[in-house]
C-alpha positions in Angstrom: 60.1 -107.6 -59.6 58.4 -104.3 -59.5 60.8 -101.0 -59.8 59.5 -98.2 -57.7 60.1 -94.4 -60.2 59.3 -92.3 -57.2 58.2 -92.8 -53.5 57.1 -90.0 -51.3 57.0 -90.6 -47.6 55.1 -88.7 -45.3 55.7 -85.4 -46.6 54.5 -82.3 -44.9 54.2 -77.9 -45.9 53.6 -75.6 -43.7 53.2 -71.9 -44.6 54.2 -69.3 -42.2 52.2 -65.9 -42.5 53.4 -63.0 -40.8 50.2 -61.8 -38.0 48.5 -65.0 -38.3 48.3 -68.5 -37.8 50.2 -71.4 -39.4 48.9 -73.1 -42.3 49.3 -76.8 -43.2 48.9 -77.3 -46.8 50.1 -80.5 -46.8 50.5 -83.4 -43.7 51.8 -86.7 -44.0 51.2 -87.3 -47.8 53.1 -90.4 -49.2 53.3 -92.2 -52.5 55.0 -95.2 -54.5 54.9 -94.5 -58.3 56.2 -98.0 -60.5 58.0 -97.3 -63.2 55.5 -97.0 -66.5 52.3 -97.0 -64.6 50.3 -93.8 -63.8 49.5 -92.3 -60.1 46.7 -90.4 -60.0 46.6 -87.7 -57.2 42.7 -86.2 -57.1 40.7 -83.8 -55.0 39.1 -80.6 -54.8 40.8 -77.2 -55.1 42.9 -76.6 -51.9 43.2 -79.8 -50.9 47.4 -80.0 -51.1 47.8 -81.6 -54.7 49.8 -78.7 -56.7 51.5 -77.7 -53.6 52.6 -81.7 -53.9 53.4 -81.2 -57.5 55.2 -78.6 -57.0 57.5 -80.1 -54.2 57.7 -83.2 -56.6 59.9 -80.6 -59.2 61.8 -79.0 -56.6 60.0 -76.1 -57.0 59.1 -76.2 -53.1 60.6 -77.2 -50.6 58.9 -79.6 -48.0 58.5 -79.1 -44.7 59.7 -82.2 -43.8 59.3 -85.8 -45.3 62.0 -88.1 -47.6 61.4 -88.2 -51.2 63.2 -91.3 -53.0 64.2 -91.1 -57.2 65.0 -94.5 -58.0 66.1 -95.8 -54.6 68.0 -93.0 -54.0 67.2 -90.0 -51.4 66.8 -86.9 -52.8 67.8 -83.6 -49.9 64.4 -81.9 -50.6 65.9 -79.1 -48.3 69.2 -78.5 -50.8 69.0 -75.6 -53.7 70.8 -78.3 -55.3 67.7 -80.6 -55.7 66.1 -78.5 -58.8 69.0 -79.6 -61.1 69.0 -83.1 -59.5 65.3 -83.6 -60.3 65.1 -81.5 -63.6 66.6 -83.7 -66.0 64.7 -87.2 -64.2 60.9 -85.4 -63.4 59.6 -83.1 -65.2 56.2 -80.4 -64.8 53.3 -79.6 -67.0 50.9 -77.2 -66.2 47.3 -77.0 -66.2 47.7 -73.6 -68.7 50.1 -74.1 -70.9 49.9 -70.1 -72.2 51.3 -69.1 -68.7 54.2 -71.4 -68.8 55.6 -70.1 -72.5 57.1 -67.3 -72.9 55.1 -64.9 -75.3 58.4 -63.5 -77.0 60.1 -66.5 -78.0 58.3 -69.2 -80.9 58.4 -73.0 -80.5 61.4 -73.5 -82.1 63.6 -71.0 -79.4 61.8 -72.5 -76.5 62.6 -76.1 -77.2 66.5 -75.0 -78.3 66.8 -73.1 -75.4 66.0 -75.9 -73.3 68.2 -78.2 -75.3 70.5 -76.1 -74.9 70.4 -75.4 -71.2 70.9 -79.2 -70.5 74.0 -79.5 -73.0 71.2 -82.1 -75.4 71.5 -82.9 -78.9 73.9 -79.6 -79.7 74.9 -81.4 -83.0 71.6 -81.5 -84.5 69.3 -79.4 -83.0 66.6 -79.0 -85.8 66.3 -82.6 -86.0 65.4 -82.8 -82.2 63.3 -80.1 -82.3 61.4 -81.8 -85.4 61.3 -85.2 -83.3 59.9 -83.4 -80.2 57.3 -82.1 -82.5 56.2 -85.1 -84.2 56.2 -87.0 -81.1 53.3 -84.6 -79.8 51.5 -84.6 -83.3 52.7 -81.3 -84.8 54.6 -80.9 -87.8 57.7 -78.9 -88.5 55.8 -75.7 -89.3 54.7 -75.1 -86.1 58.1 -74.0 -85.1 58.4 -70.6 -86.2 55.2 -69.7 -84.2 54.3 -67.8 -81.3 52.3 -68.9 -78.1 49.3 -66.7 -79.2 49.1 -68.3 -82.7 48.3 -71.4 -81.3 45.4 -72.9 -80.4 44.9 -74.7 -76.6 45.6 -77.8 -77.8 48.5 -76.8 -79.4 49.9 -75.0 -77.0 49.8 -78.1 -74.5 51.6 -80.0 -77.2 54.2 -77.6 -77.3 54.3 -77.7 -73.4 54.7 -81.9 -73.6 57.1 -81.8 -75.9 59.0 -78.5 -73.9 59.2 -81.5 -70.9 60.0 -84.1 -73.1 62.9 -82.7 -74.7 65.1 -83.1 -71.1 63.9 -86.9 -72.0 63.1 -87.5 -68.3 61.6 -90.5 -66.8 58.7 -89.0 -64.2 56.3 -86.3 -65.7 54.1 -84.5 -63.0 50.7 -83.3 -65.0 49.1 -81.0 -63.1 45.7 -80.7 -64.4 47.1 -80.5 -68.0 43.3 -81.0 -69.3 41.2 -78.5 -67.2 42.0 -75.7 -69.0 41.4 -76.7 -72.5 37.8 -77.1 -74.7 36.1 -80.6 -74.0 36.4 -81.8 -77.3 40.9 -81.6 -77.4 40.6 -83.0 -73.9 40.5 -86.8 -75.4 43.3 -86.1 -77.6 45.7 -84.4 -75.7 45.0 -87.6 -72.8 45.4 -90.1 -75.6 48.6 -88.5 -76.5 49.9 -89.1 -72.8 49.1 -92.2 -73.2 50.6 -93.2 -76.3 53.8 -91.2 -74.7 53.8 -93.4 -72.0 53.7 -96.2 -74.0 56.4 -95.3 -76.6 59.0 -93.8 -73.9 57.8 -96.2 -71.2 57.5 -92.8 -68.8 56.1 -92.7 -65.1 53.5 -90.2 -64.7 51.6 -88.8 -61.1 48.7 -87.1 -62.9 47.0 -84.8 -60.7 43.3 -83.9 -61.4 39.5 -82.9 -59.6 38.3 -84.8 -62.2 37.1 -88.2 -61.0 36.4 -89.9 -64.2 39.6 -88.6 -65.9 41.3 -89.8 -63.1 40.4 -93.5 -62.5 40.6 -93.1 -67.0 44.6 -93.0 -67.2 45.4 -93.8 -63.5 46.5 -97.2 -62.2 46.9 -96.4 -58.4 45.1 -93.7 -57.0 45.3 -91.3 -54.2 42.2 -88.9 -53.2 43.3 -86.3 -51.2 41.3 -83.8 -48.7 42.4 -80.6 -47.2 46.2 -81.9 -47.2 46.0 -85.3 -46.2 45.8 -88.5 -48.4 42.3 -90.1 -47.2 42.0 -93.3 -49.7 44.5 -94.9 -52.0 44.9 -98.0 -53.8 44.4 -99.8 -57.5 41.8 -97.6 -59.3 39.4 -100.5 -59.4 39.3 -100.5 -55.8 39.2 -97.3 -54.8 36.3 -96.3 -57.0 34.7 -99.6 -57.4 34.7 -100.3 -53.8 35.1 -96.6 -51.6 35.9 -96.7 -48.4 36.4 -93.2 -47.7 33.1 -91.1 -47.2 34.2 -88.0 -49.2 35.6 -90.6 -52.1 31.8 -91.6 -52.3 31.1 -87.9 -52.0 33.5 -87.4 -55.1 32.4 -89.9 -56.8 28.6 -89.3 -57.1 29.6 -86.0 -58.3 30.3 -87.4 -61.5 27.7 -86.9 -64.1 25.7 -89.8 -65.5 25.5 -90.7 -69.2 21.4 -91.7 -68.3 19.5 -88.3 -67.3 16.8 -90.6 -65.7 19.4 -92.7 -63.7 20.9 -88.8 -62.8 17.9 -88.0 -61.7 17.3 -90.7 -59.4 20.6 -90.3 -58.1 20.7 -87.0 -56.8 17.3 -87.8 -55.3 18.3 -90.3 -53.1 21.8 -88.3 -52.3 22.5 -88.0 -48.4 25.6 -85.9 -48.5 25.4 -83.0 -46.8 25.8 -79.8 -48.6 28.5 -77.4 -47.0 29.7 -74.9 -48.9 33.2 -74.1 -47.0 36.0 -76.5 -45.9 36.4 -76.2 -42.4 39.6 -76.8 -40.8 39.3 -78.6 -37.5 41.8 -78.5 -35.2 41.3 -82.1 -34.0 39.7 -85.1 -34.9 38.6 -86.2 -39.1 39.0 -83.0 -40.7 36.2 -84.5 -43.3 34.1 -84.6 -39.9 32.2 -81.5 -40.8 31.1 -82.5 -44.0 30.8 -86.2 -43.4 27.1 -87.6 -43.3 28.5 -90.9 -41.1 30.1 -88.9 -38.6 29.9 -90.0 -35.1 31.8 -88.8 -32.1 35.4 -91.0 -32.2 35.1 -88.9 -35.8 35.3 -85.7 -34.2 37.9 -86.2 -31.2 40.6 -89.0 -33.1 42.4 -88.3 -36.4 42.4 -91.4 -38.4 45.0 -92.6 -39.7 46.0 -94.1 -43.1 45.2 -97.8 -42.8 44.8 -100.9 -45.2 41.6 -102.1 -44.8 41.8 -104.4 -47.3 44.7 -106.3 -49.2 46.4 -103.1 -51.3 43.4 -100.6 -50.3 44.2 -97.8 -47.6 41.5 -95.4 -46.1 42.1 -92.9 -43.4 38.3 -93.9 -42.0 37.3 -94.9 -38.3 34.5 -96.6 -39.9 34.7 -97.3 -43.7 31.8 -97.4 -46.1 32.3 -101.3 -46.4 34.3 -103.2 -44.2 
């Protein structure tokens, strides 16, 4: 039987700013994450995944929508759900400088958080060793500071940071972008081999396409707030429903510049440098180069259009 981590349903934000009008960051979005298998949340900036993240941590709280932990349903709107999701999910950010503290080295910020959740106070220096070594550092990193460590590094130290609460959901925000190309591969196979070893649930959240469907087993795309394809990552990018999921995907560069070349060639996607925000009907509708007029009057809704595969699409790519 499969044992759901995490399931989101139909969560919502809306920001209120003073002298203007409302916005919706985030409508409807839901989720089931199975334990030890990766979700993969992806989509261009602003289109609601941090701000989903972020609810995820406790870090914000949700309009409205019911988050469930292991069956159970968390009160997204109670202060009390940061320390009731802390030890269980667990962040890391896409910079991994901005979430350690300059002033303290490795070894003080993996003690402090040990320390803060009342873990392994009778041998401290052997957990922080083991948090280290299960990220591929050795001791000797611990007596360093944030800026005497390399990108790479510093994401290791972030992992292990999250690890050391030992939780069983890690939300990774982007935790790739901001590194070089070449420590991307390592840091992902180190997720992986994580995963693996600690049998963890992850929701990783990315714009990156190809990273995405790498490390993901289900898959959400998201656009402007709303969840417009989901699925198994062999459907979703092997068979796209979704319009701007075909968009997104032949965005992704090609190994063959001759085959790269033809592509864009024979592109028909619009180009459209601003999302627009309608205020009825597909909000993709602008943008969309199949768009006829139920597109621009009727909000589609999220609908399996094939065993396991869901598109929000009045008329999908292949039916």
């Amino acid at each position: 039987m499969v044992e759901v981590a995490l399931q989101v349903r139909e969560v919502s934000k809306v920001y209120t700013r003073r002298g203007a009008s409302d916005v919706a960051a985030l409508s409807d979005a839901s989720l089931k994450l199975e334990r030890g298998t990766t979700f993969g949340i992806v989509g261009e900036s602003g289109c609601g995944k941090s701000t989903l993240a972020r609810i995820l941590v406790g870090l914000e709280a949700p309009t409205t929508g019911e988050l469930f932990l292991n069956g159970s349903l968390i009160d997204l709107k109670s202060k009390a759900r940061t320390s009731t999701l802390a030890r269980d999910i667990q962040l890391v950010f896409q910079d991994p400088f901005s979430s350690l503290d300059p002033r303290m080295t490795v070894d003080k910020t993996l003690r402090e958080v040990l320390h803060v959740h009342r873990l392994h106070s009778q041998d401290l220096v052997g957990r922080v060793t083991e948090l280290l070594s299960m990220v591929g550092l050795s001791r000797r990193f611990a007596d360093r500071y944030p800026h005497e460590l390399s990108g790479g590094q510093a994401q290791r130290v972030a992992i292990a940071r999250a690890l050391a609460v030992e939780p069983k959901i890690l939300v990774l925000d982007e935790p790739t972008s901001a590194l070089d190309v070449s420590v991307r591969a390592e840091i992902i196979n180190l997720l992986v081999a994580v995963q693996t070893e600690l049998h963890l649930s992850y929701v990783f959240i990315s714009h990156d396409l190809a990273m995405v469907r790498h490390v993901s087993d289900q898959i959400a795309v998201m656009y402007l707030g709303r969840v417009v394809e989901c699925g198994p990552y062999d459907k979703v990018f092997d068979t796209r429903l979704h319009p701007y999921t075909k968009a997104l995907g032949d965005a992704v560069v090609l190994p063959d510049p001759q085959r790269e070349k033809a592509r864009n060639a024979a592109s028909s996607e619009p180009v459209q440098s601003a999302l627009e925000r309608v205020d009825r009907g597909c909000p993709y509708a602008p943008r969309c180069a199949y768009v006829q007029d139920r597109c621009r009057e009727e909000l589609p809704a999220l609908d399996e259009k094939r065993p396991g595969h869901f598109a929000a699409c009045h008329f999908p790519l292949v039916s």
